[in-house]
VOGU-3710 file (C-alpha; in Angstrom, 3 decimals, decimal comma):
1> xxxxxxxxxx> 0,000/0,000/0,000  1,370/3,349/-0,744  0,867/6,351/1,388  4,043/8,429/0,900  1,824/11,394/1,442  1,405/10,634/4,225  5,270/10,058/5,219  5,705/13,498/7,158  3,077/12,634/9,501  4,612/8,951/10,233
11> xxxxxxxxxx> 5,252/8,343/14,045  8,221/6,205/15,656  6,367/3,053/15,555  7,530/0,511/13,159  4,215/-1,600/13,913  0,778/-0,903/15,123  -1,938/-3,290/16,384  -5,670/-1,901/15,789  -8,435/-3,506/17,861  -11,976/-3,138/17,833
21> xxxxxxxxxx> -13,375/-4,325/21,248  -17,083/-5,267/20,301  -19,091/-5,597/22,947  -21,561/-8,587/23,321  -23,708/-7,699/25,951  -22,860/-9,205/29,454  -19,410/-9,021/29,663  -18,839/-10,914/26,364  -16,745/-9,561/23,923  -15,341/-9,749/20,200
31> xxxxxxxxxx> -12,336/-8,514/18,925  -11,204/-7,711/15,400  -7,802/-7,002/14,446  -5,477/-5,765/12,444  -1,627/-5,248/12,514  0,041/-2,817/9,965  3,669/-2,696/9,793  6,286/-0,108/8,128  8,112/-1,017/5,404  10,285/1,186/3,812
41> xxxxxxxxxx> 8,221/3,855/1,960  4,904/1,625/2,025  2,907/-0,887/4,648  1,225/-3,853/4,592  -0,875/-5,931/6,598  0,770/-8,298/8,930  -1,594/-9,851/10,551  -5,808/-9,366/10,051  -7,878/-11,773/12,136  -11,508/-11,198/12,759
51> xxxxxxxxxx> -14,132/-12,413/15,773  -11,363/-13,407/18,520  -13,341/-14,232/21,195  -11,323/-14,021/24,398  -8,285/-11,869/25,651  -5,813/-14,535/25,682  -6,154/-15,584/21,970  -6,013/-12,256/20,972  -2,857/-11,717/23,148  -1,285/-14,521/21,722
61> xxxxxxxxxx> -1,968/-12,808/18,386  -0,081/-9,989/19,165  3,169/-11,115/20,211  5,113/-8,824/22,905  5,298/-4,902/22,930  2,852/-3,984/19,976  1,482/-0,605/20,526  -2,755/-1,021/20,626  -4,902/1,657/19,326  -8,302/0,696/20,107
71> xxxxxxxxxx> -11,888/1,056/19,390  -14,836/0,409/21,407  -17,852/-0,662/19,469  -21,541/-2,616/20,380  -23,481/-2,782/23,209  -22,387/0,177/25,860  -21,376/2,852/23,131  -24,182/5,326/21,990  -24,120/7,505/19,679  -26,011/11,054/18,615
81> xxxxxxxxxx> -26,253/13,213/15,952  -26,596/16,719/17,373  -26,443/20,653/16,689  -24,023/21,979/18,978  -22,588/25,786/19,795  -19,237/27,169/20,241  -18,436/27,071/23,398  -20,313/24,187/24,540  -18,786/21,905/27,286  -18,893/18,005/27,409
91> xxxxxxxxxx> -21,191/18,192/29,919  -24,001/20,493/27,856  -23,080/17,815/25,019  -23,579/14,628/27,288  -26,929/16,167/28,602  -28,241/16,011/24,820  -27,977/12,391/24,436  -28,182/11,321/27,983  -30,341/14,285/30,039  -30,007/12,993/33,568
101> xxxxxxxxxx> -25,645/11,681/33,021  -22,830/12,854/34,773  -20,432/13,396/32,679  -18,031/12,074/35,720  -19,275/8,664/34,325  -18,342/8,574/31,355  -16,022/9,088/28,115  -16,875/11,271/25,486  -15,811/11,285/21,665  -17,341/14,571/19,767
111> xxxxxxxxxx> -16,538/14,565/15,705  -17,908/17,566/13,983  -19,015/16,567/10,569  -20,415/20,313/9,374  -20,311/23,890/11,214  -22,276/23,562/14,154  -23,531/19,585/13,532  -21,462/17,151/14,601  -21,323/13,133/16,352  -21,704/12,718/20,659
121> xxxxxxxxxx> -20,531/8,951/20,955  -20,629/8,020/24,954  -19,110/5,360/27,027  -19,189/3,768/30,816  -15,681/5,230/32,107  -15,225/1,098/33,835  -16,110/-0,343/30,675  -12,775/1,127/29,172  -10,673/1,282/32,357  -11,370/-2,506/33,333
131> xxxxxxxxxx> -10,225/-3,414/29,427  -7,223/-1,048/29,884  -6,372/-2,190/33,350  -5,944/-6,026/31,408  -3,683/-4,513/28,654  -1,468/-2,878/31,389  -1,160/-6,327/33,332  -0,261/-8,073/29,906  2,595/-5,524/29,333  1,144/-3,046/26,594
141> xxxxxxxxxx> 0,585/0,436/25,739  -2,185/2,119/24,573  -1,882/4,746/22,026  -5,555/6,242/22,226  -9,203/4,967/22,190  -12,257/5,892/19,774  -15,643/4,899/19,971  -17,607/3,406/16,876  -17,298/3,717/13,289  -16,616/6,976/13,239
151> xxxxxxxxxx> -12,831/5,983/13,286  -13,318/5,338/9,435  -12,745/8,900/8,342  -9,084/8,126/8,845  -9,029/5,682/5,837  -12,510/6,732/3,753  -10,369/9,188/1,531  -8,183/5,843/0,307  -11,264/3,494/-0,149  -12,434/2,646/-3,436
161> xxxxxxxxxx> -16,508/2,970/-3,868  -19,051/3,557/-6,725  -21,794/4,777/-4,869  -23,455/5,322/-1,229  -24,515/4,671/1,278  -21,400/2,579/1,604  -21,591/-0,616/3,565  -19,340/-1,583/5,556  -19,161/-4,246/8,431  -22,769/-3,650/10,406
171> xxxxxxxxxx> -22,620/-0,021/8,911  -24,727/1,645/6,293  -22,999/5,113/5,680  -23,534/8,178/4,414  -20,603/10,382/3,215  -20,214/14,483/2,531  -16,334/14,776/0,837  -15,240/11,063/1,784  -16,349/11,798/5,400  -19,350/10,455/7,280
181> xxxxxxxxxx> -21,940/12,524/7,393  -24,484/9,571/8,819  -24,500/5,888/9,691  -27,147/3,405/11,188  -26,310/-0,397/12,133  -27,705/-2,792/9,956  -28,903/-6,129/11,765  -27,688/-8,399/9,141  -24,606/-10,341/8,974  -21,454/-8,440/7,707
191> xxxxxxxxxx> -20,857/-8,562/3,844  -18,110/-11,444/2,917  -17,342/-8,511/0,032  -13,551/-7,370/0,142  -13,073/-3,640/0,889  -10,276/-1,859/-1,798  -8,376/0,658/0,428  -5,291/2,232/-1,522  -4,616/-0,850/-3,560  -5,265/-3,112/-0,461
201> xxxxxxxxxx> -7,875/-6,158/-0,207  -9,091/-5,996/3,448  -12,353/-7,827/5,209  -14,631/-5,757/5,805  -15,425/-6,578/9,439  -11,745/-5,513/10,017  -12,037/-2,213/8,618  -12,350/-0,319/11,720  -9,934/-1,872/13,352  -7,435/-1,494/10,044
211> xxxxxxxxxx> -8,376/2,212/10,487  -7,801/1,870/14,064  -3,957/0,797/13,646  -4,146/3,544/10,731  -4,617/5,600/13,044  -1,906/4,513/15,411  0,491/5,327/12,854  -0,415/8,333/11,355  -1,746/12,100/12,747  -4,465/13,038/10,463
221> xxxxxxxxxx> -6,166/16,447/10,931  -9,206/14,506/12,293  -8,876/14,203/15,864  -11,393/10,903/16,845  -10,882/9,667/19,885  -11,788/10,169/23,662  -10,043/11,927/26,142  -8,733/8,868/28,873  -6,398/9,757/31,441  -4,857/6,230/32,054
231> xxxxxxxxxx> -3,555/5,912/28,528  -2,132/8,926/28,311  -0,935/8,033/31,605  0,175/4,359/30,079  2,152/6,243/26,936  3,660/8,966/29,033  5,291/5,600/31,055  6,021/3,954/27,650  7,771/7,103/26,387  9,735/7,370/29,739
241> xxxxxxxxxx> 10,974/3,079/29,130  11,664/4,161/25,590  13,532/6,983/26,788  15,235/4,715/29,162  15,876/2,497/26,924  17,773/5,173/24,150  19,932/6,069/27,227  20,928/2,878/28,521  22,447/2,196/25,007  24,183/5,440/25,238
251> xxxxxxxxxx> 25,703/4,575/28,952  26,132/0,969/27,072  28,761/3,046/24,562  30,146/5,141/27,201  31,316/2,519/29,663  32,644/-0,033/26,324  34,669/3,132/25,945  36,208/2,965/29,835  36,751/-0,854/28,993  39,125/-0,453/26,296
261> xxxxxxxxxx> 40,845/2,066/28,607  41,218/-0,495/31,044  42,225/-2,817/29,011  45,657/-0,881/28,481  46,388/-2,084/32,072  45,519/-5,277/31,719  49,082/-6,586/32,891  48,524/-4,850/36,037  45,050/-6,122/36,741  46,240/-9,555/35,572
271> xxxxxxxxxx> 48,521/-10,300/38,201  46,517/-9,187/40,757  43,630/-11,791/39,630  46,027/-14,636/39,407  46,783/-13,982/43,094  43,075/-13,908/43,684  42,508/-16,825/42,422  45,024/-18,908/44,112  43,072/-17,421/47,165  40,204/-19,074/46,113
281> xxxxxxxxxx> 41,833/-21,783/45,602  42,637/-22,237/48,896  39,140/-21,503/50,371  36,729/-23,469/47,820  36,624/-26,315/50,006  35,540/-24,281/53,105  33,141/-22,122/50,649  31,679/-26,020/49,574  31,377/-26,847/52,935  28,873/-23,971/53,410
291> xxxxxxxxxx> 27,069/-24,547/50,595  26,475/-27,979/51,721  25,424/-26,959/55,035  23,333/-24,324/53,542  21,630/-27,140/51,518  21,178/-29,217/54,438  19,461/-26,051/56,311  16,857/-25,243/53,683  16,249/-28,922/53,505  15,404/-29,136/57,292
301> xxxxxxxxxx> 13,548/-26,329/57,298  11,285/-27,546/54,272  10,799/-30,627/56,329  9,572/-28,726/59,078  7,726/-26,203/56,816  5,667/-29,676/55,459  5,142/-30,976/58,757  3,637/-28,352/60,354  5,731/-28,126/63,662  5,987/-24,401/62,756
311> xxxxxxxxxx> 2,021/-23,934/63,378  0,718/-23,271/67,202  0,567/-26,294/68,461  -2,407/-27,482/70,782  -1,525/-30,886/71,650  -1,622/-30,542/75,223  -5,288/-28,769/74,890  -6,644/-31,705/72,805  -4,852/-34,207/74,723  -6,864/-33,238/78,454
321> xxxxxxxxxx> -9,813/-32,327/76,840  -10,637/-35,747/75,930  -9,193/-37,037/79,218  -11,677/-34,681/80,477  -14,882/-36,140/79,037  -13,594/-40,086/79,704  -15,754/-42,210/81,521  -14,583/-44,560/84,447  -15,373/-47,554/82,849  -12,966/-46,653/79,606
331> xxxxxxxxxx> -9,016/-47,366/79,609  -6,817/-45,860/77,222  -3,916/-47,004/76,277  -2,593/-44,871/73,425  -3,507/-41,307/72,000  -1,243/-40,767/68,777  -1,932/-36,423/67,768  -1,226/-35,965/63,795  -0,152/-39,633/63,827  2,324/-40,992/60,655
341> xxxxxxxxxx> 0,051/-42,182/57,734  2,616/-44,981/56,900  5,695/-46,748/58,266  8,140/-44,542/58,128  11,001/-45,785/56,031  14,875/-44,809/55,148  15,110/-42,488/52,240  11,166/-41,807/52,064  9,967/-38,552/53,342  7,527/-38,687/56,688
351> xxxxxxxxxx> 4,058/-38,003/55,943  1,651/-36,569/59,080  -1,856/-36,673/59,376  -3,188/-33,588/60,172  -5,841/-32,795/62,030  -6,263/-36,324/63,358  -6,161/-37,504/66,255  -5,858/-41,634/67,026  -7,011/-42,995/70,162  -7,101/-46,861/71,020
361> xxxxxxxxxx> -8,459/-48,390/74,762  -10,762/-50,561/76,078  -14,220/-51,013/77,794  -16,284/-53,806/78,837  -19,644/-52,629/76,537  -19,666/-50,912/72,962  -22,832/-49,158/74,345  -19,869/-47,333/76,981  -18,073/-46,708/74,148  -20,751/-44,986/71,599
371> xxxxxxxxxx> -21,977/-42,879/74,664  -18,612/-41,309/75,137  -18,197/-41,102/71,099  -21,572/-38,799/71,518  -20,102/-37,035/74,341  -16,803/-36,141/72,668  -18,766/-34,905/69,028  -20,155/-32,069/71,319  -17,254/-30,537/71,525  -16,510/-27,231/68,888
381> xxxxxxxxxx> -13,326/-28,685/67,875  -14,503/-31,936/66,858  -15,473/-32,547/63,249  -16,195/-36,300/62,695  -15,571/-39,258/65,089  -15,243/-42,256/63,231  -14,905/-45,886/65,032  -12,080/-47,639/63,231  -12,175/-50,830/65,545  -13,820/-52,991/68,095
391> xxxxxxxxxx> -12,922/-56,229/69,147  -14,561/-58,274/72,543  -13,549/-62,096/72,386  -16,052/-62,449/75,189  -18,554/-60,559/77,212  -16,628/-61,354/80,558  -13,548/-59,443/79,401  -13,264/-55,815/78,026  -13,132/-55,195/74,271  -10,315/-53,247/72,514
401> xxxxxxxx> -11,244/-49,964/70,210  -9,710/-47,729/67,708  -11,162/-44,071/67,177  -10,265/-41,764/64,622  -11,084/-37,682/65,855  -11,213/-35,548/63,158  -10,813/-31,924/63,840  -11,873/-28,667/62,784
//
């Protein structure tokens, strides 16, 4: 595509990802896009994928530190036709399209089409911010938004057309000197038609985000977008990296420069190093020594870390409450807090059950038993009793059990 008119109005950016963010309804959105890239005098079309429908394919798309110029079409943008006056405020403009709207809540995009006529396109301010606060977290800058079609006038002096209204994507447009002068959204699909734009073949449901990452390259007298503080907030920090960036490679130059200086004394320096490392020499065992130690630290501590002898413990509290509530005609002979799930064994790491508590004894009657089971389940820090064992060989001699307390 050739736009060397346009040359003296080119911006640093050797590539420029336009999006259009069309919104679903209920937090479901679309995204067309389109990545132009410099070449030379002329540009073509890297990349130009329509109906992405979630952030991360779309990210994946763009590979890392594309500049995004965006536009936000659908459901949440609305748009007016309206006679305005010189001097008018946002707020006198908002109140024509939205009479009871603070303008606090939203972003505004005005395009004058004639003297005194021109487009009020409004958004929810947390629409854009929460989309803006994803691009941040994924690393990219935003180089402005727009809202709707209105975008187009960028590119409808390069597009090739017999007659109007022009269609394009859901778009029926009228145009006054290749500018929109009117549009309404038609409610059938998209044409499949190719659009010709300066001796380019585009889709036509890409077109406003191709004019979108037009945009981003160019500064064409039309100004269309909204006024957002967080991107120019997010390009003022992208200008400062870039800047950072330019002079790191300058203090990159300037210190290869002291190197070859101190090269010249290399001899000097040299002998100095060999006696440095003979002194190394003589202390890498000790310095292995502490690694290994160090090693065998961290590996203790993870131990204890996974065992949870670092958390309060309440043994003692668990261990006399449930002395508390025994009956005199139960015996215990073992309580076993966070007991071992298996034999422990040499080489295999020891595994605790938390939050268990084993308890084995005996008792002439399994009725003695069950009413102390009851007895203990009252208690806030019990979640689940659960009777692993009982075994009486005879009714004249007490019966062993095995309990299983779960706690909270």
């Amino acid at each position: 595509m050739n736009i060397s008119f346009l040359n003296r109005c080119l911006l640093g950016h050797k590539k420029i990802a336009g999006i259009e963010i069309l919104a679903l309804g209920s937090g479901v959105n679309n995204f067309n896009l389109t990545i132009l890239k410099k070449k030379a005098n002329n540009f073509e079309i890297e990349s130009e994928i329509i109906e992405i429908d979630n952030w991360d394919s779309l990210k994946n798309e763009l590979g890392k530190g594309v500049p995004l110029s965006l536009t936000f079409n659908g459901k949440g943008v609305l748009h007016k036709k309206i006679d305005f006056k010189i001097g008018e405020d946002d707020n006198q403009r908002l109140h024509k399209i939205l009479p009871n709207a603070r303008v606090d809540d939203f972003y505004i995009q005005f395009v004058t089409i004639e003297p005194h006529v021109g487009f009020i396109s409004v958004i929810r301010r947390e629409i854009v911010d929460d989309f803006l606060k994803l691009i941040k977290s994924s690393g990219f800058i935003p180089l402005g938004v727009s809202l709707g079609p209105l975008i187009l006038n960028v590119i409808l002096p390069l597009v090739k057309y017999e007659s109007t209204p022009l269609q394009i994507g859901n778009y029926s447009i009228s145009l006054i000197d290749d500018m929109i002068s009117d549009f309404e959204i038609n409610n059938q699909l998209p044409s499949t038609r190719k659009l010709s734009i300066a001796e380019e073949d585009i889709i036509q449901s890409s077109a406003i985000a191709f004019a979108s990452a037009f945009r981003g390259l160019f500064i064409p007298d039309l100004e269309i977008e909204a006024f957002v503080p967080l991107v120019e907030e997010l390009k003022t920090d992208g200008n400062h990296q870039k800047l950072f960036r330019i002079l790191g490679f300058g203090f990159l130059f300037f210190f290869l420069g002291i190197m070859l200086l101190n090269f010249v004394l290399f001899d000097f320096y040299n002998s100095k190093n060999s006696f440095l490392v003979e002194k190394y020499q003589k202390n890498k065992g000790m310095l292995d020594y502490i690694d290994e130690m160090k090693l065998k630290i961290s590996k203790k501590n993870a131990f204890i870390e996974f065992s949870g002898f670092k958390n309060p413990s309440k043994t003692s509290f668990y261990a006399d409450r449930i002395a508390m509530d025994l009956p005199d005609r139960i015996r215990l002979n073992e309580i076993n807090i966070n007991p071992v799930e298996k034999n422990i064994k040499l080489g295999e790491s020891i595994i605790f059950e938390h939050e268990n508590i084993i308890v084995r004894g005996k008792c002439k009657k399994s009725s003695y038993l069950n009413s102390w089971i009851l007895a203990l389940r009252q208690n806030d820090w019990v979640k689940d009793i659960l009777l692993i064992n009982y075994q009486q060989e005879n009714s004249s001699e007490p019966g062993f059990f095995e309990i299983k307390i779960i706690l909270v």
